[in-house]
C-alpha positions as CSV (number, residue, x, y, z in Angstrom):
1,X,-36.6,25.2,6.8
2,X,-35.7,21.2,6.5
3,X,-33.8,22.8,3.0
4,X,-31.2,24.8,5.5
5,X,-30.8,22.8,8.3
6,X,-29.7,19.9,6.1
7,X,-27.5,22.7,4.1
8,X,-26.1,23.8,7.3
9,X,-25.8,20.0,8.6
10,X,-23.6,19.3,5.5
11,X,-21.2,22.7,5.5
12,X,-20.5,21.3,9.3
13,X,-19.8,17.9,8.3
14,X,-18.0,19.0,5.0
15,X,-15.6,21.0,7.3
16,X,-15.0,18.0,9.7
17,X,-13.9,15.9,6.8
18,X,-11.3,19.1,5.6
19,X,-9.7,19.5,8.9
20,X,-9.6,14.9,9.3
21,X,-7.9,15.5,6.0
22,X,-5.3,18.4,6.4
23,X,-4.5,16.6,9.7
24,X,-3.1,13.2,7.5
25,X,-1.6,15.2,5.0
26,X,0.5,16.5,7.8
27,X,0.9,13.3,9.5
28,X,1.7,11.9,6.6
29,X,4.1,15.1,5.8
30,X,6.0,14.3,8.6
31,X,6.3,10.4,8.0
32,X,7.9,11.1,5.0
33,X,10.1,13.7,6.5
34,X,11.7,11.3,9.2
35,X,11.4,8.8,6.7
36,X,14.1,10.5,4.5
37,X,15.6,12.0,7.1
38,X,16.2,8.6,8.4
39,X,18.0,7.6,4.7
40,X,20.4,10.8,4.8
41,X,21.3,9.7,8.5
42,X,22.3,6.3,7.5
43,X,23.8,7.2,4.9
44,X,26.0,9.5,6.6
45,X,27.0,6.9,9.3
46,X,28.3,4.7,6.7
Protein backbone atom coordinates (compact mmCIF):
# COMPACT_ATOMS: atom_id res chain seq x y z
CA UNK A 1 0.00 0.00 0.00
CA UNK A 2 2.98 2.58 1.02
CA UNK A 3 4.47 0.92 -2.66
CA UNK A 4 1.44 2.82 -4.55
CA UNK A 5 0.81 5.71 -2.87
CA UNK A 6 4.46 6.69 -3.23
CA UNK A 7 4.05 5.51 -7.08
CA UNK A 8 1.03 7.55 -7.33
CA UNK A 9 2.76 10.55 -5.30
CA UNK A 10 5.64 10.49 -7.91
CA UNK A 11 3.31 10.11 -11.42
CA UNK A 12 1.62 13.46 -9.74
CA UNK A 13 4.73 15.28 -9.09
CA UNK A 14 6.42 13.89 -12.42
CA UNK A 15 3.49 15.61 -14.27
CA UNK A 16 3.87 18.93 -12.33
CA UNK A 17 7.40 19.11 -13.41
CA UNK A 18 6.19 18.28 -17.45
CA UNK A 19 3.63 21.00 -17.54
CA UNK A 20 6.51 23.76 -15.26
CA UNK A 21 8.52 22.63 -18.28
CA UNK A 22 6.37 22.88 -21.49
CA UNK A 23 5.35 26.24 -19.93
CA UNK A 24 9.29 27.76 -20.31
CA UNK A 25 9.77 26.12 -23.48
CA UNK A 26 6.97 28.29 -24.52
CA UNK A 27 8.05 31.25 -22.60
CA UNK A 28 11.08 30.89 -23.74
CA UNK A 29 9.55 30.18 -27.54
CA UNK A 30 8.14 33.37 -27.47
CA UNK A 31 11.28 35.31 -26.13
CA UNK A 32 13.06 34.24 -28.93
CA UNK A 33 10.31 35.04 -31.24
CA UNK A 34 10.11 38.84 -30.26
CA UNK A 35 13.66 38.65 -29.91
CA UNK A 36 14.08 38.10 -33.73
CA UNK A 37 11.26 39.75 -34.58
CA UNK A 38 12.72 42.71 -32.88
CA UNK A 39 16.21 42.25 -35.34
CA UNK A 40 13.92 42.09 -38.64
CA UNK A 41 12.13 45.32 -37.38
CA UNK A 42 15.28 47.20 -36.93
CA UNK A 43 16.59 46.16 -39.56
CA UNK A 44 13.79 47.27 -41.73
CA UNK A 45 13.76 50.81 -40.10
CA UNK A 46 17.20 51.35 -41.23
Amino acid sequence: MENEMTVLRLTKENENFRKIIKTQQNTINRLIDYFILGIRNNEIQK
